[in-house]
Each structure stands twice: as structure tokens, then as C-alpha cells.
Legacy VTK file of the C-alpha trace (Angstrom):
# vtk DataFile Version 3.0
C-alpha trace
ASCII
DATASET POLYDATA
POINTS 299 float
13.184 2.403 -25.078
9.750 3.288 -23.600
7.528 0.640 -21.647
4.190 1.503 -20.682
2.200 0.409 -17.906
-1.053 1.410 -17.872
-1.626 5.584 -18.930
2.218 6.007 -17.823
5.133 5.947 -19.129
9.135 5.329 -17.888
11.775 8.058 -16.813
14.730 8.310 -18.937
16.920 5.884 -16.737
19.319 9.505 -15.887
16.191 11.297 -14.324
14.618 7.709 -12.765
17.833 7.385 -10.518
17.661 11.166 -9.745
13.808 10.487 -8.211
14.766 7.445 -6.577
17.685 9.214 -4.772
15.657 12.073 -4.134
12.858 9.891 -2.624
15.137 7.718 -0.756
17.160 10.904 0.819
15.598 13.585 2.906
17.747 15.789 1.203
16.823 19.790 0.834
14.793 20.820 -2.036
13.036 17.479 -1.811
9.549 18.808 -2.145
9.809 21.865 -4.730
11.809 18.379 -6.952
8.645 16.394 -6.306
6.359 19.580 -6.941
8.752 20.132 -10.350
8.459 16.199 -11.094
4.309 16.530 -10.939
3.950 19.534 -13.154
6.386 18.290 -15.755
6.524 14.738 -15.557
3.087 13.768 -13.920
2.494 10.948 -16.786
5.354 8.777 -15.936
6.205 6.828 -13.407
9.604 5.306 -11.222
11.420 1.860 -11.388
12.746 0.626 -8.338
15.474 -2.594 -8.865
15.036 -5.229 -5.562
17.207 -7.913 -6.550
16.126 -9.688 -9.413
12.811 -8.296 -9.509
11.266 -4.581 -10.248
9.064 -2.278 -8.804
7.109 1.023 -10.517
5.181 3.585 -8.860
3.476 7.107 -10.219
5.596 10.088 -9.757
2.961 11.751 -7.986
3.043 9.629 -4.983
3.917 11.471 -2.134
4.356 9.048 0.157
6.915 7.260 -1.392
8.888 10.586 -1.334
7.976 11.230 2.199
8.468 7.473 3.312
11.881 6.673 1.747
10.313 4.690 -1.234
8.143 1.422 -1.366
10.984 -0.646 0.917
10.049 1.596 3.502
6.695 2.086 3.364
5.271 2.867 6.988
7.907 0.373 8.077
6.492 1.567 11.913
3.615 -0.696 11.118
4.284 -3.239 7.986
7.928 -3.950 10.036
6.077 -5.497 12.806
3.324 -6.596 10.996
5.746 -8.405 8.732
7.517 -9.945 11.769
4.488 -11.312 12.994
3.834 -13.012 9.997
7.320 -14.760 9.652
6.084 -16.529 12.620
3.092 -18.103 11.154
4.697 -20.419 8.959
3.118 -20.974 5.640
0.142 -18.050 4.624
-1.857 -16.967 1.918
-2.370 -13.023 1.953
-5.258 -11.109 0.436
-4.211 -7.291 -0.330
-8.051 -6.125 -0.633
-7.239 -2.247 -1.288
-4.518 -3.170 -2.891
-3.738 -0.008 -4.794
-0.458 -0.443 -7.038
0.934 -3.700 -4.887
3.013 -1.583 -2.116
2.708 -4.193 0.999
2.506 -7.482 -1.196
5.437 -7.043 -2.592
6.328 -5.866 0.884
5.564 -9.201 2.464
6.574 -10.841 -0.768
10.591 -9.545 0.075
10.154 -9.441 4.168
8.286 -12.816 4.632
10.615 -16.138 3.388
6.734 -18.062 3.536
4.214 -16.534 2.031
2.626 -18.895 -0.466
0.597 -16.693 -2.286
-0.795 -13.160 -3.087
-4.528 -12.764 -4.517
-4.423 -8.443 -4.392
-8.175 -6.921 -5.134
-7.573 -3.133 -7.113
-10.687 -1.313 -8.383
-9.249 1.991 -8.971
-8.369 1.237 -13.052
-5.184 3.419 -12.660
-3.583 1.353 -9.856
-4.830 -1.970 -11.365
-2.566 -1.159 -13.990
0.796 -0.983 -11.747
-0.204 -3.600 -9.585
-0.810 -6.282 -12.363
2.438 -4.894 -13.329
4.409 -5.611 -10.034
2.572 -8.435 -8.648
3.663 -10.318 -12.010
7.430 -9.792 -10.475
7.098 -11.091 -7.842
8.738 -14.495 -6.411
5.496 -16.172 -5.558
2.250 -16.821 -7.072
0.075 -13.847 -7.436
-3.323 -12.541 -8.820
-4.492 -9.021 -9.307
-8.136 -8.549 -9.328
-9.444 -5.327 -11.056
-12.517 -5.524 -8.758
-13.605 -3.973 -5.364
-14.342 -6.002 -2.435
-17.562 -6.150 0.305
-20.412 -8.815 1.105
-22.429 -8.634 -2.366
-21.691 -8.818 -6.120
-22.447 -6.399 -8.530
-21.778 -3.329 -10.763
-21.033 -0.178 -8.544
-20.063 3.488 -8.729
-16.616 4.028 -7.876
-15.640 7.644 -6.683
-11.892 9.332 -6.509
-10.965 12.373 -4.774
-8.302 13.592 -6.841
-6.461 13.293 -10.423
-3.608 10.939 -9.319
-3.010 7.152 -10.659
-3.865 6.229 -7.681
-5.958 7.289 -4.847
-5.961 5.715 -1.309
-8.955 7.467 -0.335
-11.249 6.385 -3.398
-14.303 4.258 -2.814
-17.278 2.796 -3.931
-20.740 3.816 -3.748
-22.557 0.597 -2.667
-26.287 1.734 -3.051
-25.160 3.279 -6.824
-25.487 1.808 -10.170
-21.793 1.742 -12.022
-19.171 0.294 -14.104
-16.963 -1.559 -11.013
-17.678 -4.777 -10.406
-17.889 -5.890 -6.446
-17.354 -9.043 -5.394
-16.916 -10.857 -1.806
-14.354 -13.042 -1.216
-16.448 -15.981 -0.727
-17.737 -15.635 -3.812
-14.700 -14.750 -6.053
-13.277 -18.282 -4.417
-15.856 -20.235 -5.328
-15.646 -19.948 -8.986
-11.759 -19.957 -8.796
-8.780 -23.255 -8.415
-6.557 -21.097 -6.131
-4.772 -23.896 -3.309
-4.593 -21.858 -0.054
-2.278 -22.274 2.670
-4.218 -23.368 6.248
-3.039 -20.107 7.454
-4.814 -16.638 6.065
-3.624 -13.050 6.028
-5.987 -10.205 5.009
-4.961 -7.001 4.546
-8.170 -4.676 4.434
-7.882 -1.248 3.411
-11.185 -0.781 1.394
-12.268 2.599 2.755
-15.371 2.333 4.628
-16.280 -1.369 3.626
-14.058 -3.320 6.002
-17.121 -5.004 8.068
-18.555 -5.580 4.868
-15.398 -7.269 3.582
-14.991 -9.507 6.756
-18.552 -10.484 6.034
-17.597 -12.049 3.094
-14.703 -13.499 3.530
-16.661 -15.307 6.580
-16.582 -19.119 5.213
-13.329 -18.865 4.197
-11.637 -17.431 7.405
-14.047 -20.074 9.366
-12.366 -22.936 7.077
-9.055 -21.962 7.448
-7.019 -23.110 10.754
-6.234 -19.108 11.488
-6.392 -15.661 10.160
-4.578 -12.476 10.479
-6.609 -9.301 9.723
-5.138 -5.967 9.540
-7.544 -3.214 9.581
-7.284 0.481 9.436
-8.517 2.984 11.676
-9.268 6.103 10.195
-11.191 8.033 12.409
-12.319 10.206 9.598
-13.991 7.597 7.703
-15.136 6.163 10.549
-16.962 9.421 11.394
-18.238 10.032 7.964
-19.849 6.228 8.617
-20.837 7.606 12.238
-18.960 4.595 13.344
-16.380 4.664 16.291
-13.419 2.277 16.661
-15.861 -0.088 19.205
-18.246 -0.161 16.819
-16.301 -1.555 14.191
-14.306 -3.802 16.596
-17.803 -5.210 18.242
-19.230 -6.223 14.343
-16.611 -7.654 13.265
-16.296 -9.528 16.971
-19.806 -10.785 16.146
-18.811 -12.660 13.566
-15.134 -13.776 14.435
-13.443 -14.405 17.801
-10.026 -12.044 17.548
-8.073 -10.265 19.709
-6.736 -6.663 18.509
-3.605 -4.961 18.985
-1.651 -2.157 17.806
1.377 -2.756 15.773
2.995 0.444 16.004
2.997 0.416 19.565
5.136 -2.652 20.342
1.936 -4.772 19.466
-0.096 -3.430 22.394
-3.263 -4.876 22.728
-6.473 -3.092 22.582
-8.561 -3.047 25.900
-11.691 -3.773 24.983
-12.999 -2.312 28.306
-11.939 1.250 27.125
-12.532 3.572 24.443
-9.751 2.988 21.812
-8.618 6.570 21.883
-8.347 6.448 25.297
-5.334 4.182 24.996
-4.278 5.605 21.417
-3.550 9.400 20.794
-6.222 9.904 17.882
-4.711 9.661 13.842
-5.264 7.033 11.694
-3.648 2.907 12.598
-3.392 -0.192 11.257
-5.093 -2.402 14.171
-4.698 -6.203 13.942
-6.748 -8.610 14.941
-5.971 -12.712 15.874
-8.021 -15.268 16.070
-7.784 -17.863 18.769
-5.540 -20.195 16.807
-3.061 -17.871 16.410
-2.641 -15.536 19.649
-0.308 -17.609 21.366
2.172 -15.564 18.673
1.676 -12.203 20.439
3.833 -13.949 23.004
6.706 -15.345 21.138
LINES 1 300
299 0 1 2 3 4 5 6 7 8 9 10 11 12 13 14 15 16 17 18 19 20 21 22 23 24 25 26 27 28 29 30 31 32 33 34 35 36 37 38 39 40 41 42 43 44 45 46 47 48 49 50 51 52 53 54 55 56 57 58 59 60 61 62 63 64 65 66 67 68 69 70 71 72 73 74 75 76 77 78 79 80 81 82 83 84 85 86 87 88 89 90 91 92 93 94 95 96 97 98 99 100 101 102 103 104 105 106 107 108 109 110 111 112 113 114 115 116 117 118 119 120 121 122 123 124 125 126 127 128 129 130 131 132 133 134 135 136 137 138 139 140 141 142 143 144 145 146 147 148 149 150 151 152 153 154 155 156 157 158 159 160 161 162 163 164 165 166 167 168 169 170 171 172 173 174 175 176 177 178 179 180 181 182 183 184 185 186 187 188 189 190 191 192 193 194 195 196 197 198 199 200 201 202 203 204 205 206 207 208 209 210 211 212 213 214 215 216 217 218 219 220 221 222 223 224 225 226 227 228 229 230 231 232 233 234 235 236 237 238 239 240 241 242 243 244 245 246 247 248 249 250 251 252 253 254 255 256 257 258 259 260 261 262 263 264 265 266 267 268 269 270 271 272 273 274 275 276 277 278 279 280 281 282 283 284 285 286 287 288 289 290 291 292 293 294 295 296 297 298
């Protein structure tokens, strides 16, 4: 029987388990079978089975062929990341960038107390799959076709490519569109959601990350502490003419945090050096503490 979730549609259950092996393996051929799977199959997508609940992702995706599939996604940063949070105790996490739910329902299997998921989407294709697989999840969850930044409003929203979903699309925050923005702040205020005392944000929102801290001020400030994770993407960052110091001394001017890198055995960032003078330069996920909550980089 076909189910449909969003524009795409389900593998014959014979061909699903041949992608899932194929993505799980880094067996040879792999990439011609992923480049044969986009040309002839681009409008479906794959079911992943993790315990009692599901999991679907686009075909297309080529980093859940090149990663092993969604368990383990860039498990050199979201392992240690997740680790950290099983120390916090009891957390609400915001997935803002959430694309088609890859890291909450990572945190949702790898963290025993998360209390809740509220996952912002604008890109109309993910939405789709993430409403999808945040609603199979084990914990309260809330998927938000919106983007996220410091304002409301009606936006442009710009992809690079054809895929469902696109990790480098954005919005246009000076443009007149059909997305609808919101801060977090904001979206809170008109909502009943119970938050734990303990926040997690997850911040992937290409090029609006201060602007997304900015709103999510008052509720960071009423919470007893917060874990952001950030990316650094010196590409974006250049396209912004930001550097890494820039973005680390706006967001410090609103928030007291200390950063650190996860994939590097949570080394923290010397703020009295250039970060890629510590870092070779690629793209991170930096995290950043606030004061409540950096006694945990020494447990």
C-alpha cells in the first residue's frame, strides 16, 4: 500500500531495505546506487524502523548515504553533544533549522530526559517529513512550518537546489514573501507549551543565528540554563562578512556563555585567539554554556 508524506511517496518494502543497507554499508557501487536511486526514484523516500517508532527521509539525501543513515548522523558532533545533554537532567530542545527532524529524533532516542521538542521548518518540503517523524516520536513534539529570527513577518524564502530538502536554503529578511518569520519570544507568547527549567537550542538557520538568539532572549534569560549549538560555516559567515569572533562577541553581548568545540573532545574556544587559529578551517557545530551550566564541561 502507498503512504504519502508530503510530494513523496514509499519504496516498495524489497527496494526500501536494499537503500537502507546500501546507506548503512560503505559497500562498492554505493554512489552510482544512490546516483541510479535519484534519477529513477527521486519522488520517494526511505523508512527507517527504531524500535517502536519510524523514521523517513528523501532518497536524494546524500548524507544519509555518506553518514550511515539518520542514527549516525555526524555522530563526531551530535555523540558528544548528546552526552552533554544526558547530564542536564530534564530539557526542552528547540530544533530551529530543523529540516526533516534528523537530530530531534536524535536526542529523542540518545537522551532518556528530554521533555519536549518544538522543531521550526520553513522549507515546505522538509516540513512535510518532519511533521511526519516528530509525530513518532516518544515525547511531546511540535513542528512549526515557519522560519526563525528577531521579527515577525512574511518573507522570501530561497533554495539552492531541487531536493526535498535543502540545508543551505534561507530567507531573505529585507524581501516581501510567502514564509512566515517568527522569533521565539514571540511564537511563546501566544502558545501553552510547559518548558522544562533547562533549554537546548539547536540553531542551524543559515545566516540568522544572532538574529535567532535575539529572540529567543527573554526566554533563555527566564530559564535556569541554556545550551546553544551553533554552526560555523565559514562560508556563510563570509558571505555575511562576519568572522567566527564576530558572531561569538554579539551573541556574548547579549548572553554570558562559554564556547567549545564538540568534535574536539569539547575543547574550549580561546577567546583570546582567532578561532581558526585553534581549529583547522571547515564548517563546526560550536556550543556555547551559560554560567549555570559550565560546571558540566567538567563532569
Amino acid at each position: 500500500m502507498s503512504e504519502q508524506v508530503g510530494s513523496l511517496r514509499n519504496l516498495p518494502g524489497w527496494l526500501n531495505r536494499l537503500v537502507v543497507w546500501f546507506q548503512m554499508h560503505d559497500a562498492k557501487g554505493k554512489y552510482a546506487f544512490y546516483r541510479f536511486m535519484c534519477k529513477h526514484f527521486a519522488d520517494r523516500y526511505v523508512r527507517y524502523h527504531f524500535d517502536e517508532a519510524t523514521f523517513v527521509l528523501p532518497v536524494d539525501e546524500w548524507c544519509f548515504w555518506l553518514e550511515g543513515g539518520p542514527a549516525n548522523y555526524y555522530l563526531d558532533e551530535f555523540g558528544p553533544f548528546c552526552d552533554l545533554l544526558n547530564k542536564l537532567g530534564h530539557f526542552s530542545f528547540f530544533d530551529l533549522g530543523a529540516d526533516i527532524g534528523t537530530v530531534s529524533a536524535l536526542v529523542s532516542r540518545n537522551c532518556a530526559r528530554l521533555q519536549n521538542v518544538i522543531a521550526f521548518e520553513p522549507n515546505p518540503g522538509s516540513y512535510a517529513m518532519l511533521g511526519y517523524n516528530l509525530a513518532r516520536l516518544d515525547v511531546p513534539a511540535v513542528a512549526v512550518n515557519q522560519a526563525v529570527s528577531d521579527f515577525e513577518g512574511m518573507v522570501s524564502f530561497t533554495t539552492g537546489n531541487t531536493q526535498t530538502g535543502d540545508h543551505e536554503g534561507h530567507i531573505l529578511p529585507d524581501s516581501t514573501g510567502n514564509t512566515r518569520v517568527t522569533s521565539i519570544d514571540k511564537y511563546l507568547a501566544g502558545q501553552s507549551i510547559q518548558l522544562a527549567d533547562k533549554l537546548v537550542l539547536k540553531i542551524d538557520v543559515e545566516g540568522q543565528e544572532i538574529q535567532a538568539v535575539k529572540g529567543a532572549l527573554q526566554t533563555v534569560q527566564h530559564a535556569y540554563g541554556a545550551v546553544l549549538l551553533l554552526e560555523i560555516h565559514p562560508e556563510v559567515l563570509a558571505s555575511q562578512k562576519l568572522t567566527p569572533e564576530d558572531m561569538f562577541a554579539q551573541i556574548e553581548s547579549m548572553l554570558d556563555v562559554t564556547w567549545f568545540v564538540p568534535m574536539y573532545s569539547q575543547q574550549i574556544v580561546d577567546r583570546q585567539q582567532p578561532f581558526f587559529n585553534q581549529f583547522p578551517v571547515k564548517q563546526y557545530d560550536v556550543i556555547a554554556l551559560t554560567p549555570t551550566l559550565q560546571h558540566l564541561l567538567h563532569c
